[in-house]
C-alpha positions in Angstrom: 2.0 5.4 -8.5 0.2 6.1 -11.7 -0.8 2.3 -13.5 -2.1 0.7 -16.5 -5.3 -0.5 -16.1 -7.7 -2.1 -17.7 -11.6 -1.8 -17.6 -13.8 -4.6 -19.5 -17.4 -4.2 -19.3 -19.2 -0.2 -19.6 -22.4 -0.3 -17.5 -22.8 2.2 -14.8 -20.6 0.2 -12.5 -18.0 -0.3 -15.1 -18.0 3.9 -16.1 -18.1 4.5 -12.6 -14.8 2.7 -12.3 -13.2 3.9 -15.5 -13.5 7.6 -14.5 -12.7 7.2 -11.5 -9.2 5.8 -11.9 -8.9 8.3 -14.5 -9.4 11.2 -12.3 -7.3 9.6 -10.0 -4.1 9.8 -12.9 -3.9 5.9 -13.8 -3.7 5.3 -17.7 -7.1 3.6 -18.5 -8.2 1.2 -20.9 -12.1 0.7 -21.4 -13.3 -1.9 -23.7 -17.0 -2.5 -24.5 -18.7 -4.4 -27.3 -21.4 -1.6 -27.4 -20.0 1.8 -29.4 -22.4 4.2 -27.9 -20.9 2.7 -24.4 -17.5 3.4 -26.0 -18.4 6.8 -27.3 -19.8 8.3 -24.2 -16.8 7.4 -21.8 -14.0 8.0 -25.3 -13.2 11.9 -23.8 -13.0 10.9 -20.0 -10.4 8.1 -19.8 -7.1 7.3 -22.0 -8.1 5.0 -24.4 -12.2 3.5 -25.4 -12.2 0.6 -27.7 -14.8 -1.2 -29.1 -14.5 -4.9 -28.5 -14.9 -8.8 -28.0 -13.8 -9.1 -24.7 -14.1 -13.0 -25.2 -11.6 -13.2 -28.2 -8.5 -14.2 -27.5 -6.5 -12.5 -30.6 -8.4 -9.2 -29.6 -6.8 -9.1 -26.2 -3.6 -9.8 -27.6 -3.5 -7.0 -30.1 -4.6 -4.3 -27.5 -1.8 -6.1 -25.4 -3.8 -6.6 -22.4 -0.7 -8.9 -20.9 1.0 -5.5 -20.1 -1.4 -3.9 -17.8 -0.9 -3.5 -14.3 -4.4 -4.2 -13.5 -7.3 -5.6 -15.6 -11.2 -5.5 -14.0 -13.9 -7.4 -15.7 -16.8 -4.9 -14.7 -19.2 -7.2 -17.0 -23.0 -7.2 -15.1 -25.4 -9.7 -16.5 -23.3 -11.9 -18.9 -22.4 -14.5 -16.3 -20.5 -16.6 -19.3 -19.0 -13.6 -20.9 -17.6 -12.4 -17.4 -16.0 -16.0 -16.2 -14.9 -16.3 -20.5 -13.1 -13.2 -20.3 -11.6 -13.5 -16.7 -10.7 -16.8 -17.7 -8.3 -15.1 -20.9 -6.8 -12.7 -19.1 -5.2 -15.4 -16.5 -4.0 -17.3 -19.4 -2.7 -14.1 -21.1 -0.9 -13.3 -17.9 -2.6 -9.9 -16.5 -0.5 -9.2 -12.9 -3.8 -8.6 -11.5 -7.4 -9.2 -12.5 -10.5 -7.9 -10.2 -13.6 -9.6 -11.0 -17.4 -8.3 -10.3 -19.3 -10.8 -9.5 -23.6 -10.6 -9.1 -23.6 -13.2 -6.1 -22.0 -15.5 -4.3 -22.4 -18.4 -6.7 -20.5 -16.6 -9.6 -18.2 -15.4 -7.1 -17.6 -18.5 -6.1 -16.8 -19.5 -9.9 -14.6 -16.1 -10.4 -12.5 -17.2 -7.6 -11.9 -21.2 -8.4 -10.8 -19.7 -12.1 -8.3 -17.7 -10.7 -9.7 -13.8 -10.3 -7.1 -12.1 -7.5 -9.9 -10.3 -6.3 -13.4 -10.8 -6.5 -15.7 -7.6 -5.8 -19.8 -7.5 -5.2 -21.2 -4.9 -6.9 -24.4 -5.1 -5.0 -22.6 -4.1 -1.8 -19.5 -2.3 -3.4 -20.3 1.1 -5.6 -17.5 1.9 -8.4 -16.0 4.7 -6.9 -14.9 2.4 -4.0 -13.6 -0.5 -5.6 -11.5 1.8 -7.6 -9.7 3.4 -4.2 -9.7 0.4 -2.6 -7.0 -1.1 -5.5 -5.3 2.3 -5.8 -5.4 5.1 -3.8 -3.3 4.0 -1.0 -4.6 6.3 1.7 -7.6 4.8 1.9 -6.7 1.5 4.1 -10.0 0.4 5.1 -13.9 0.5 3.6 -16.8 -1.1 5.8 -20.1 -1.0 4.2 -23.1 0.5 6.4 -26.0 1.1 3.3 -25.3 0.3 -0.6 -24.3 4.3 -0.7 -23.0 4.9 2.9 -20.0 3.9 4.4 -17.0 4.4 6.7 -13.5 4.7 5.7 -10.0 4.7 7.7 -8.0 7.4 5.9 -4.2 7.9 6.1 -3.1 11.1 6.1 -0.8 11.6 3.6 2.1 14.6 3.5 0.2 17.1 1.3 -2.1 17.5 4.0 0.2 17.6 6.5 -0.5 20.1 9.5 -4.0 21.2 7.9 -7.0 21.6 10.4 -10.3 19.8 9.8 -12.2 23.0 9.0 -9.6 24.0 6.2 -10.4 20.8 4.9 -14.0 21.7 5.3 -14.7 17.9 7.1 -16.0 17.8 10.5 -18.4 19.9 12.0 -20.2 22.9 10.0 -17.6 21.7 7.4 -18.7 22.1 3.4 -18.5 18.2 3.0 -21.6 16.2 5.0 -18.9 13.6 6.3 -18.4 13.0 10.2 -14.9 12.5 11.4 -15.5 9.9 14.2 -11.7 9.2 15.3 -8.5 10.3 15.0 -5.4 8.2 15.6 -2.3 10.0 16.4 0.9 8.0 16.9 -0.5 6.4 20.4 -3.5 8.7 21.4 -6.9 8.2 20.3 -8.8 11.6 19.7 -12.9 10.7 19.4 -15.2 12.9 17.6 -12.6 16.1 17.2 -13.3 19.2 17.0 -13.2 21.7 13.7 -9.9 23.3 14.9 -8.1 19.7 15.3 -5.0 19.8 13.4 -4.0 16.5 11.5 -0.4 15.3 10.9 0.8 13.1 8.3 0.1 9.9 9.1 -2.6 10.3 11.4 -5.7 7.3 10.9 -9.1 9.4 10.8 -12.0 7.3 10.8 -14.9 8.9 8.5 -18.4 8.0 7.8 -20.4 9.5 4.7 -22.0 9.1 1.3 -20.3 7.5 -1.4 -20.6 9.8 -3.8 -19.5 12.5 -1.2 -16.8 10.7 -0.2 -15.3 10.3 -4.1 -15.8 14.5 -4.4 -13.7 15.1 -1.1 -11.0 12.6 -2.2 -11.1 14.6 -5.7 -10.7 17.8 -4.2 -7.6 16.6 -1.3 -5.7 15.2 -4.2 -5.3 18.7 -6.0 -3.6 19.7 -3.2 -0.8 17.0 -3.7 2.3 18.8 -5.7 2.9 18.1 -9.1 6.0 15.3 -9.5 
Protein backbone atom coordinates (compact mmCIF):
# COMPACT_ATOMS: atom_id res chain seq x y z
CA UNK A 1 0.00 0.00 0.00
CA UNK A 2 1.52 3.12 -1.34
CA UNK A 3 2.08 5.94 1.89
CA UNK A 4 2.94 9.37 2.66
CA UNK A 5 6.15 9.63 4.07
CA UNK A 6 8.25 11.85 5.23
CA UNK A 7 12.14 12.14 5.02
CA UNK A 8 14.02 14.87 7.33
CA UNK A 9 17.60 15.06 7.09
CA UNK A 10 19.55 14.54 3.21
CA UNK A 11 22.95 12.87 3.85
CA UNK A 12 23.74 9.80 2.14
CA UNK A 13 21.79 7.73 4.55
CA UNK A 14 18.82 10.12 4.33
CA UNK A 15 19.01 10.00 0.05
CA UNK A 16 19.44 6.54 0.37
CA UNK A 17 16.18 6.32 2.07
CA UNK A 18 14.26 8.91 0.03
CA UNK A 19 14.90 7.13 -3.23
CA UNK A 20 14.36 4.18 -2.09
CA UNK A 21 10.76 4.49 -0.93
CA UNK A 22 10.28 6.38 -4.04
CA UNK A 23 11.24 3.65 -6.27
CA UNK A 24 9.24 1.55 -4.16
CA UNK A 25 5.81 3.91 -5.18
CA UNK A 26 5.30 5.69 -1.68
CA UNK A 27 4.70 9.58 -2.05
CA UNK A 28 7.89 11.16 -0.46
CA UNK A 29 8.60 14.17 1.20
CA UNK A 30 12.36 15.21 1.71
CA UNK A 31 13.22 18.18 3.68
CA UNK A 32 16.73 19.53 4.19
CA UNK A 33 18.09 22.87 5.28
CA UNK A 34 20.84 22.61 2.69
CA UNK A 35 19.39 23.59 -1.14
CA UNK A 36 22.09 21.83 -3.05
CA UNK A 37 20.90 18.66 -0.83
CA UNK A 38 17.39 19.66 -1.95
CA UNK A 39 18.30 20.19 -5.50
CA UNK A 40 20.12 16.93 -6.17
CA UNK A 41 17.38 14.52 -4.83
CA UNK A 42 14.18 17.37 -6.33
CA UNK A 43 13.74 14.99 -9.70
CA UNK A 44 13.91 11.50 -7.85
CA UNK A 45 11.28 11.69 -5.12
CA UNK A 46 7.68 13.63 -4.93
CA UNK A 47 8.31 16.63 -3.34
CA UNK A 48 12.19 18.35 -2.04
CA UNK A 49 11.83 21.30 0.22
CA UNK A 50 14.15 23.46 1.69
CA UNK A 51 13.71 23.67 5.39
CA UNK A 52 14.02 24.22 9.27
CA UNK A 53 13.28 20.98 10.43
CA UNK A 54 13.24 22.48 14.03
CA UNK A 55 10.49 25.07 13.46
CA UNK A 56 7.42 24.29 14.57
CA UNK A 57 5.18 26.65 12.04
CA UNK A 58 7.31 25.07 9.18
CA UNK A 59 6.13 21.66 9.84
CA UNK A 60 2.73 22.81 10.16
CA UNK A 61 2.51 24.54 6.81
CA UNK A 62 4.01 21.41 4.86
CA UNK A 63 1.41 19.54 7.11
CA UNK A 64 3.71 17.03 8.33
CA UNK A 65 0.60 15.81 10.88
CA UNK A 66 -0.75 14.03 7.76
CA UNK A 67 1.93 11.70 6.78
CA UNK A 68 1.85 8.17 7.32
CA UNK A 69 5.36 7.97 8.25
CA UNK A 70 7.93 10.60 9.10
CA UNK A 71 11.97 9.53 9.47
CA UNK A 72 14.34 11.89 10.98
CA UNK A 73 17.48 10.66 8.91
CA UNK A 74 19.47 13.75 10.63
CA UNK A 75 23.48 12.39 11.17
CA UNK A 76 25.59 14.58 13.30
CA UNK A 77 23.17 17.20 14.72
CA UNK A 78 22.43 15.28 17.92
CA UNK A 79 20.12 18.36 19.15
CA UNK A 80 18.58 19.07 15.84
CA UNK A 81 17.65 15.25 15.52
CA UNK A 82 15.99 14.80 19.26
CA UNK A 83 14.44 18.89 18.48
CA UNK A 84 12.81 17.66 15.42
CA UNK A 85 11.66 14.12 16.61
CA UNK A 86 10.48 15.74 19.57
CA UNK A 87 7.93 18.17 17.01
CA UNK A 88 6.69 15.65 15.16
CA UNK A 89 5.22 13.65 18.31
CA UNK A 90 3.67 16.77 19.43
CA UNK A 91 2.34 17.45 15.88
CA UNK A 92 0.96 13.98 15.91
CA UNK A 93 2.98 12.01 13.02
CA UNK A 94 1.27 8.13 13.11
CA UNK A 95 4.72 7.00 12.98
CA UNK A 96 8.18 8.53 13.40
CA UNK A 97 11.60 6.35 12.79
CA UNK A 98 14.44 7.87 14.26
CA UNK A 99 18.42 7.42 13.31
CA UNK A 100 20.25 7.39 15.93
CA UNK A 101 24.55 7.47 15.94
CA UNK A 102 24.79 5.27 19.16
CA UNK A 103 23.26 3.82 21.81
CA UNK A 104 23.25 6.89 24.05
CA UNK A 105 21.15 9.05 21.60
CA UNK A 106 19.14 6.08 20.95
CA UNK A 107 18.54 5.83 24.18
CA UNK A 108 17.31 9.67 24.20
CA UNK A 109 15.24 9.07 20.72
CA UNK A 110 13.32 6.34 22.45
CA UNK A 111 12.51 8.02 26.13
CA UNK A 112 11.08 11.11 23.78
CA UNK A 113 8.88 8.96 22.05
CA UNK A 114 10.42 7.83 18.43
CA UNK A 115 8.25 4.43 17.45
CA UNK A 116 11.22 3.13 16.00
CA UNK A 117 14.71 3.82 16.54
CA UNK A 118 17.25 2.71 13.69
CA UNK A 119 21.35 2.53 13.85
CA UNK A 120 22.66 3.74 10.91
CA UNK A 121 26.08 2.31 11.65
CA UNK A 122 24.71 -1.20 11.39
CA UNK A 123 21.49 -0.52 9.19
CA UNK A 124 22.19 0.89 5.43
CA UNK A 125 19.22 3.03 3.92
CA UNK A 126 18.03 0.78 1.47
CA UNK A 127 17.08 -1.63 4.39
CA UNK A 128 15.49 0.51 6.86
CA UNK A 129 13.27 1.61 4.05
CA UNK A 130 12.01 -2.26 3.35
CA UNK A 131 12.05 -3.10 6.65
CA UNK A 132 8.95 -0.26 7.27
CA UNK A 133 7.34 -0.92 3.90
CA UNK A 134 7.86 -3.53 1.65
CA UNK A 135 6.02 -6.24 3.41
CA UNK A 136 7.69 -9.21 1.82
CA UNK A 137 10.58 -8.72 3.43
CA UNK A 138 9.78 -10.11 7.13
CA UNK A 139 13.13 -10.47 8.48
CA UNK A 140 16.80 -8.55 8.11
CA UNK A 141 19.89 -9.92 10.30
CA UNK A 142 23.00 -8.03 9.85
CA UNK A 143 26.25 -10.17 9.01
CA UNK A 144 28.84 -7.04 7.70
CA UNK A 145 27.68 -3.21 7.53
CA UNK A 146 26.85 -4.20 3.64
CA UNK A 147 26.02 -7.94 3.94
CA UNK A 148 23.13 -9.48 5.20
CA UNK A 149 20.43 -12.15 5.18
CA UNK A 150 16.84 -11.68 4.63
CA UNK A 151 13.64 -14.00 5.04
CA UNK A 152 11.61 -13.20 1.90
CA UNK A 153 7.81 -13.97 1.38
CA UNK A 154 6.93 -14.81 -1.75
CA UNK A 155 4.42 -12.84 -2.90
CA UNK A 156 1.68 -13.75 -5.88
CA UNK A 157 3.43 -12.05 -8.86
CA UNK A 158 6.03 -14.44 -8.53
CA UNK A 159 4.01 -17.13 -7.99
CA UNK A 160 5.11 -20.57 -9.68
CA UNK A 161 8.53 -18.87 -11.05
CA UNK A 162 11.72 -21.04 -10.75
CA UNK A 163 14.89 -19.65 -9.07
CA UNK A 164 16.88 -19.47 -12.40
CA UNK A 165 14.06 -17.35 -14.09
CA UNK A 166 14.50 -15.19 -11.32
CA UNK A 167 18.15 -15.42 -12.01
CA UNK A 168 18.85 -16.06 -7.81
CA UNK A 169 20.51 -19.25 -6.87
CA UNK A 170 23.21 -20.87 -8.45
CA UNK A 171 24.92 -19.49 -11.82
CA UNK A 172 22.02 -16.97 -11.41
CA UNK A 173 22.67 -13.14 -12.77
CA UNK A 174 22.26 -11.84 -9.09
CA UNK A 175 25.41 -12.90 -6.59
CA UNK A 176 22.69 -13.77 -3.82
CA UNK A 177 22.62 -17.52 -2.27
CA UNK A 178 19.22 -18.85 -1.50
CA UNK A 179 20.04 -20.90 1.71
CA UNK A 180 16.34 -22.22 2.53
CA UNK A 181 13.21 -22.51 1.38
CA UNK A 182 10.01 -22.98 3.51
CA UNK A 183 7.12 -24.60 1.88
CA UNK A 184 3.98 -24.91 3.88
CA UNK A 185 5.59 -27.80 6.26
CA UNK A 186 8.78 -28.94 4.42
CA UNK A 187 12.09 -27.31 4.69
CA UNK A 188 14.04 -27.38 1.27
CA UNK A 189 18.01 -26.40 2.14
CA UNK A 190 20.27 -24.97 -0.36
CA UNK A 191 17.77 -25.60 -3.61
CA UNK A 192 18.61 -26.15 -6.65
CA UNK A 193 18.29 -23.60 -9.92
CA UNK A 194 15.18 -25.46 -11.23
CA UNK A 195 13.28 -25.15 -7.66
CA UNK A 196 10.01 -23.76 -8.37
CA UNK A 197 8.67 -21.27 -5.63
CA UNK A 198 4.90 -20.75 -4.71
CA UNK A 199 3.36 -17.84 -3.21
CA UNK A 200 3.95 -17.78 0.05
CA UNK A 201 6.95 -19.78 0.34
CA UNK A 202 9.83 -18.17 3.16
CA UNK A 203 13.29 -18.18 1.22
CA UNK A 204 16.10 -17.43 3.27
CA UNK A 205 18.78 -15.20 1.27
CA UNK A 206 22.16 -13.95 2.03
CA UNK A 207 23.86 -11.11 -0.19
CA UNK A 208 25.05 -7.55 -0.54
CA UNK A 209 22.98 -4.73 0.29
CA UNK A 210 23.15 -2.90 -2.54
CA UNK A 211 22.47 -6.19 -4.56
CA UNK A 212 19.81 -7.07 -2.59
CA UNK A 213 17.91 -3.40 -3.28
CA UNK A 214 18.60 -4.11 -7.39
CA UNK A 215 16.86 -7.68 -7.22
CA UNK A 216 13.96 -6.29 -5.13
CA UNK A 217 13.71 -3.39 -7.89
CA UNK A 218 13.68 -5.66 -10.62
CA UNK A 219 10.87 -8.52 -8.77
CA UNK A 220 8.54 -5.60 -8.27
CA UNK A 221 8.18 -4.78 -12.10
CA UNK A 222 6.80 -7.88 -12.36
CA UNK A 223 3.87 -7.06 -9.91
CA UNK A 224 0.67 -5.92 -12.25
CA UNK A 225 -0.37 -2.56 -12.43
CA UNK A 226 -3.55 -1.90 -9.84
Amino acid sequence: MKKQIAVIGLGRFGISLATTLADDGHDVLAIDKDETQVQNIASQITHAVQADSINEAVLKELGIENFDMAIVAIGTDIKSSVLTTILLKKLNVKYVVARANDDLHGSILEKIGADSVVYAEKQMGMRIAHGVTLTEVTDYMTVTPSYGVVKYKIPQYLDGEKLSSLEIGPSGKWEIAVLMIKHENEIIVTPGKSQKIQAGDILIMSGNDDTFEKMFTEFRKKKPEE
